[in-house]
C-alpha positions, 0 to 999 in steps of 0.5 A: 500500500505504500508504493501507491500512496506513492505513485498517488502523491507523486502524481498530484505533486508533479502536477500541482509543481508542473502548474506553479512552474511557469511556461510550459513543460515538456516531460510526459505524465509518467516522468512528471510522477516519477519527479513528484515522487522524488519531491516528496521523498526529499521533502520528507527527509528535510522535514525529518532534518528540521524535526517537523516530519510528525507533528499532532495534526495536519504536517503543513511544514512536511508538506510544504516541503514536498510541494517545494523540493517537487517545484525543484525536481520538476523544474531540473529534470524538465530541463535535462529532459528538455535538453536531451530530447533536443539533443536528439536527431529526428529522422 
């Protein structure tokens, strides 16, 4: 159950990051999910490292945090994504 609370945070931080970025962006919905996982795993260690991870009630900061290291991965690796792909030749 773990990996698809996963999936499903991922999937709803990448897109909420993908819509605060401005323009547009070009990496698929998968790679946006994988992105938004990866926010929200750095965004749960910061919160750990900051000691808000578990706090009585609704975890706002350990949220917080996710949304933005997801608006940082999200942001990165839609340029790397961006520059590779047009790195490619089309034929």
């Amino acid at each position: 159950m773990g990996w698809l609370w996963a999936i499903i945070v991922g999937f709803v931080l990448g897109l909420i990051a993908k819509a605060i970025l401005p323009g547009k962006q070009h990496s698929p919905l998968w790679l946006t999910t994988v992105f938004g996982i990866i926010g929200a795993v750095v965004g749960n260690w910061l919160a750990t490292k900051f000691g808000i991870n578990e706090t009585k009630g609704i975890d706002w900061g350990r949220h917080a945090l996710q949304l933005v290291a997801a608006v940082v991965v999200v942001g990165v690796g839609d340029a790397a994504y961006k520059m590779i792909k047009g790195n490619r030749q089309t034929t």
